[in-house]
N, C-alpha and C positions, 0 to 999 in steps of 0.2 A: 504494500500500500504506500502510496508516498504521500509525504509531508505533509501534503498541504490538504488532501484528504483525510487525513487524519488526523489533524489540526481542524477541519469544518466538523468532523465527528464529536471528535473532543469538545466543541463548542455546543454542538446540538443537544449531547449528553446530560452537561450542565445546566442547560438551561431549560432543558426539563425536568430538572431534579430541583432546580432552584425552588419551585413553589413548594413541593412538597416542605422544606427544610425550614422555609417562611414560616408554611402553616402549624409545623413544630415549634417554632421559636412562639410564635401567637399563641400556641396554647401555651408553652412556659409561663410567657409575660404574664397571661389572662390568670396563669395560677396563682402566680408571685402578686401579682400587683392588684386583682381587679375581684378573686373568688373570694375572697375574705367577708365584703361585703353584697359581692351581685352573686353566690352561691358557684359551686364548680360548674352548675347545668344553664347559670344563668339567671335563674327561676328569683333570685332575689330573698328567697328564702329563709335568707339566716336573722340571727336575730339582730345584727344591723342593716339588713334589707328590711325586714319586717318593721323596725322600727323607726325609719328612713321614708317607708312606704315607695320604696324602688320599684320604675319597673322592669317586669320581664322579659330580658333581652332575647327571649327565642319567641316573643311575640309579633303577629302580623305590624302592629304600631311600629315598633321598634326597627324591624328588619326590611319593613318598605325606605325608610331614612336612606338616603341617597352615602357612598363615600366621605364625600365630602361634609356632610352633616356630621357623621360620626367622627370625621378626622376633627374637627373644629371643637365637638364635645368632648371627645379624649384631651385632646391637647390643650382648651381651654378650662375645664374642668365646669363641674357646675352646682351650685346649692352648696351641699357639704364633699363633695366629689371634688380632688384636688386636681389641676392641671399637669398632664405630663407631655406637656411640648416642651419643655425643658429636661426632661427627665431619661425619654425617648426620642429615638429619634424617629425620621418621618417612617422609615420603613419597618421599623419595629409595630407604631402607630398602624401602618397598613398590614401588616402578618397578625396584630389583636383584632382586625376587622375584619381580616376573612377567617380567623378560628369563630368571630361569632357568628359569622354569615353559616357556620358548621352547625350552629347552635338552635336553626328556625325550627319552630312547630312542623 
C-alpha cells in the first residue's frame, strides 16, 4: 500500500472513531460534573433535583432545544446551575450535549 493511501486510511479511521470517544468523554463530564444534581438518567431525581424542581433532561421540552440553546445554558449557567464556559471547553461542552441527546424518552 503506499503512503499516501495509507495516510487517507489513517485519516478516515480516526475520524470515525473521533465521535464515539466524544461521546465517552460526554458521558465522563455529565458524570463528574452534571449527575450529582440532574441524576445519572437525567431524570433530575435526586434530592437536589427534587429540591431545585429540575427539569428532565430526556424530556421532549428539553431535547427539542436547539445546540446552540444548550451550549449557551451549559456555558452560561442558570438559576442555581453554575456556568462552565470557563471550566470546559467548547468541545467538551459539545460531547455533554450529544451524551444527552443519548439520554431522550
Amino acid at each position: 500500500m503506499r503512503k499516501s493511501t495509507l495516510a487517507l486510511v489513517t485519516v478516515l479511521a480516526l475520524s470515525l472513531a473521533l465521535p464515539v470517544f466524544a461521546a465517552d468523554d460526554g458521558t465522563a463530564i455529565f458524570k463528574s460534573k452534571c449527575a450529582m444534581c440532574h441524576g445519572p438518567d437525567g431524570s433530575g431525581s435526586t434530592p437536589m433535583g427534587k429540591s431545585m424542581k429540575m427539569r428532565d433532561l430526556r424530556s421532549p421540552e428539553v431535547q427539542k432545544q436547539t445546540d446552540i440553546q444548550l451550549t449557551d445554558l451549559i456555558a452560561g449557567g442558570k438559576g442555581k446551575m453554575p456556568a462552565y464556559g470557563k471550566k470546559l471547553t467548547t468541545s467538551e461542552i459539545q460531547a455533554v450535549i450529544a451524551h444527552l441527546r443519548t439520554l431522550k424518552k
